[in-house]
N, C-alpha and C positions, 0 to 999 in steps of 0.2 A: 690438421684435423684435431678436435680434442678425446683426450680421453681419459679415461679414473687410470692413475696407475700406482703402484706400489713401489716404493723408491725404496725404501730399505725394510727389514724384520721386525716385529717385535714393537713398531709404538704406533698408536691408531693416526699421528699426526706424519705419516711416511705416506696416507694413503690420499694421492690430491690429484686434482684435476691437470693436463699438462696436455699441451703441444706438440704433437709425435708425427711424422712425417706419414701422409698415404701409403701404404704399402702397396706392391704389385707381386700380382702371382707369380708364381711360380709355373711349370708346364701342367703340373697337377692339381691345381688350386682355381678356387672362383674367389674372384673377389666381392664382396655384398656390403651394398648401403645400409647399412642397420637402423632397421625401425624401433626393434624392441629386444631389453635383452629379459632373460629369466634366472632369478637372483635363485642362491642355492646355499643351504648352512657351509660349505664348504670355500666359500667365496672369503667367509668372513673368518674359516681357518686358516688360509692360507697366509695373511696377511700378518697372522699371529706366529705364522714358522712350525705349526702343527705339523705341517707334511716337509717340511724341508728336507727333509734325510730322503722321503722318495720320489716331489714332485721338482722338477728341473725347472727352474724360472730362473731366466736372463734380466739381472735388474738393470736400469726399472722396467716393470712388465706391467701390463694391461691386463686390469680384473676381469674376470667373468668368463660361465661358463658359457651359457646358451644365447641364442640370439634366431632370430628372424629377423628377414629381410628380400633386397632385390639385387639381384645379381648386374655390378654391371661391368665386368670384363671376368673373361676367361683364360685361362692358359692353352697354350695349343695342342695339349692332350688331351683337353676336356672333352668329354663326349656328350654326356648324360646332362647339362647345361647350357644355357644359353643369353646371352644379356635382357635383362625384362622379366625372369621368371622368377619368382616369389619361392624362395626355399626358409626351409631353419635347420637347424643342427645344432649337435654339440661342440665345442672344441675345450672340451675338458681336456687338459693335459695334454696339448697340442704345444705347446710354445708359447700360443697367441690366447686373445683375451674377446668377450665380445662388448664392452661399457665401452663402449668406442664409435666413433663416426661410420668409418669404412672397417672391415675387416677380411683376411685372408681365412678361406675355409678349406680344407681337403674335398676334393671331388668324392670319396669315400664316404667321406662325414655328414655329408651332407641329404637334403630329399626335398620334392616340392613339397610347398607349404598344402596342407590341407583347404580346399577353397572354401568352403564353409565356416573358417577358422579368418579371425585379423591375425594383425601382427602379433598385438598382447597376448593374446590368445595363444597363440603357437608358439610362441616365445618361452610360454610358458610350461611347455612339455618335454622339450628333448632329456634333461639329465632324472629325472622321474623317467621318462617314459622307460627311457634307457634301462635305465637301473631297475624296475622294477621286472620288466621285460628279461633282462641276464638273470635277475635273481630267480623269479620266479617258474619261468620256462626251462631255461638253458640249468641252471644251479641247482634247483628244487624238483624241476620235471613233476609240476603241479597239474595232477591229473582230475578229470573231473570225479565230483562227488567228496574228494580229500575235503582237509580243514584247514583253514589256513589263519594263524597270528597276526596280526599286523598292530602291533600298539602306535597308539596317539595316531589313531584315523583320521583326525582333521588336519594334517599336516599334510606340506607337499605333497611327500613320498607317500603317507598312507592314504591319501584323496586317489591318486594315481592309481596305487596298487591293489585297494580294494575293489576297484571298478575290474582292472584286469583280471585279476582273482575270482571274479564273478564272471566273466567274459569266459573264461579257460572253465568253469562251469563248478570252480573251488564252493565251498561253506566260507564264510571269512569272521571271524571273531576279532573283536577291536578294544579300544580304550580310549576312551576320550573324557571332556569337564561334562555337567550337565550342558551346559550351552550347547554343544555342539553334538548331541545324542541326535535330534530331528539330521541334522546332515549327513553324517556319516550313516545311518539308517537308509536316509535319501540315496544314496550311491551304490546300496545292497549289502552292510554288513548286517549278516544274522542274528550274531551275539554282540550284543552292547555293555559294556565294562564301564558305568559311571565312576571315576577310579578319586572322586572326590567320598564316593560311599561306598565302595567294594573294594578286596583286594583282586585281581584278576587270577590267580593262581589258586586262588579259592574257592572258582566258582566254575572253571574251565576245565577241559576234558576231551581226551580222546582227540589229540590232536596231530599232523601228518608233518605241519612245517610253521616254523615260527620265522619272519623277517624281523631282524632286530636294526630297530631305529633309534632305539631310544639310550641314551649315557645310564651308569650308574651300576645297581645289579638286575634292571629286570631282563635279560638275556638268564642268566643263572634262574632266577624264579620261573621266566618260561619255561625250561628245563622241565618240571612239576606237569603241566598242562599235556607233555609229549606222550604219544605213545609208540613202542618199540620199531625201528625201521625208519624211523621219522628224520625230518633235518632241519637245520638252524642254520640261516643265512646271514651274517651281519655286517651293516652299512657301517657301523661306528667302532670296531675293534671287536675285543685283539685283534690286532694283526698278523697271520700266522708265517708258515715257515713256506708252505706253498706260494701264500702272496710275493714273498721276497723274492721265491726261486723266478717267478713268473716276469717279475721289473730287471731280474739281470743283478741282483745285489749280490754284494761280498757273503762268503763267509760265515763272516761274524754277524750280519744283518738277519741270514737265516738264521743263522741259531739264535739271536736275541728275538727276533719274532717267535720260533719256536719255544721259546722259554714263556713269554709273555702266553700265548693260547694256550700251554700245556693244561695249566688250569683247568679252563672252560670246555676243552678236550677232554678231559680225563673224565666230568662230572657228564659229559654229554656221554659220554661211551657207559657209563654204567646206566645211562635209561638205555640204552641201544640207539642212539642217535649219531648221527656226524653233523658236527661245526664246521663250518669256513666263514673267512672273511673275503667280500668281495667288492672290488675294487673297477667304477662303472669302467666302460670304455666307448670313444665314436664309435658308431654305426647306421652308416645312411642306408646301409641295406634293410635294418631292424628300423630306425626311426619309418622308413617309408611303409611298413607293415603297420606299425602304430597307426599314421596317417592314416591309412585306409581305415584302422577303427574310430578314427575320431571323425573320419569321413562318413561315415555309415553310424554315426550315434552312439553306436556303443561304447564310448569313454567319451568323458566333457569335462572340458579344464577346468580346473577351480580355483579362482582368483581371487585374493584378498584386498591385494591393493596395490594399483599402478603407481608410481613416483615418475615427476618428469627428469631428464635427466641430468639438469642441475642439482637437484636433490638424488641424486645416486649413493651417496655417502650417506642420507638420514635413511635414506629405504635399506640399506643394508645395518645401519643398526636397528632399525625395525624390525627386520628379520631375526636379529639377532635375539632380542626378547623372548621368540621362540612362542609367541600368541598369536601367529598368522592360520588364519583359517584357506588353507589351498597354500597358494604361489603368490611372493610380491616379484613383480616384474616393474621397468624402469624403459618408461616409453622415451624413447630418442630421437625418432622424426615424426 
């Protein structure tokens, strides 16, 4: 079967297509025909050794995180599946990759696919759904009426998050170009940040939780927007010292995270706020909650643009550009 894999660290020309044997379950595992996978800025770090120090990849290893598809063997533990049923899932930091023909999935990891959803479609929600779902629920315990930050709303993660943040009955304040004011509006964010004519920290106020998505300082300027009691969730660093404790690192890996966050910790604590970094994880018990709201309307994927999956390598530097409105996903059958 073929699939995109990453042969060595560090040069874009390690990441090629290759010939890797079908895999078979395991007793815990289903195995699924991949129709589609769902490409994620983290796809296109990995391959640069951004995460080496904490994500385990066996080279060469097969990219990708998320994927839909059809199941068609199971292991003989499996319960909750069966061959013919149409699931998706993440298997972010699994071992295994989904830019592939066949792939092995954890019975855990996994959930049927939403029927009102395609492949592409569902493909394109599990590491969003995921993540905005831990952060926002489980991390932030984003209550209704609160306010919630979410910069660069036409992105993946903040397409996703601001619907859920609306769902959970949040206020959601955003940032986006002028082009993309009517969409992210369209989805329910309240406050609109044209950040080509505003500063957002300038204009923002009285806020409960900020998800930081974006590189650079604007984490530190959300900071300004917060008000006391409040919390800061962030998808792109620091890395803190809890994150470390949490992966099983040395030492030295906590204390070099905790040195790295102290920073952004120190300046959060004097608005009376708390920081973390958070770090998604499977969950087919949470994707299958999502499902149900993608089921019922209340959240709808937002798609940029499919790639077949010959072109898997140009859809990921297209991503990479960082001007995708929703999800590029990479249709495989």
């Amino acid at each position: 079967m073929r699939a995109l894999v990453l042969k060595r660290y560090g040069k874009p020309d390690q990441v090629t297509f290759a010939d890797t044997p079908r895999p078979t379950p395991k007793p815990d595992e289903i195995l699924d025909q991949v129709h589609a996978a769902g490409l994620n800025p983290i796809d296109n770090m990995i391959p640069k050794g951004t995460f080496k120090p904490v994500l385990r990849f066996q080279l060469p290893a097969t990219l990708g995180s998320d994927l839909a598809g059809v199941v068609v063997e199971v292991g003989n533990r499996v319960t909750r599946f069966k061959p013919g049923d149409a699931v998706f899932a993440s298997i972010f930091d699994l071992g295994t990759g989904a830019l592939t023909e066949f792939a092995v999935v954890p019975e855990s990891a996994a959930a049927l696919k939403p029927a009102n959803l395609d492949f592409v479609q569902a493909a394109s929600i599990p590491m969003v759904g995921l993540t905005s779902w831990q952060a926002l629920k489980d991390r932030a315990r984003l209550k209704p009426g609160q306010k919630l930050f979410v910069p660069a709303g036409s992105g993946g993660i903040g397409t996703f998050a601001i619907q859920l943040a609306k769902y959970l009955g949040a206020k959601v304040g955003t940032t986006t170009s002028t082009g993309n004011v009517d969409l992210v509006r369209s989805l329910g964010a309240d406050e609109v940040i044209d950040y080509k004519k505003q500063q957002f920290e300038q204009v923002l106020r009285g806020y409960d939780a900020v998800l930081g998505t974006v590189r650079g300082d604007a984490i530190e300027k959300s900071l300004q927007i917060l008000k006391p009691g409040s919390t800061v969730v962030s998808l792109i660093g620091p890395l803190d010292a809890a994150f470390a404790r949490a992966r099983g690192l040395n030492f030295f890996m906590v204390f070099l995270f905790g040195l790295m966050s102290r920073k952004i910790m120190r300046r959060a604590g004097k608005r009376g706020a708390t920081y973390s970094f958070l770090f998604v994880h499977p969950d087919g018990k949470q994707l299958g909650e999502i499902g149900e709201l993608l089921k019922a309307g209340h959240i709808r994927p937002v798609i940029d643009k499919v790639f077949p999956f010959e072109q898997a390598k140009e859809a990921l530097a297209y991503l990479e550009k960082g001007r995708a409105k929703g999800k590029v996903v990479v249709q495989i059958r």
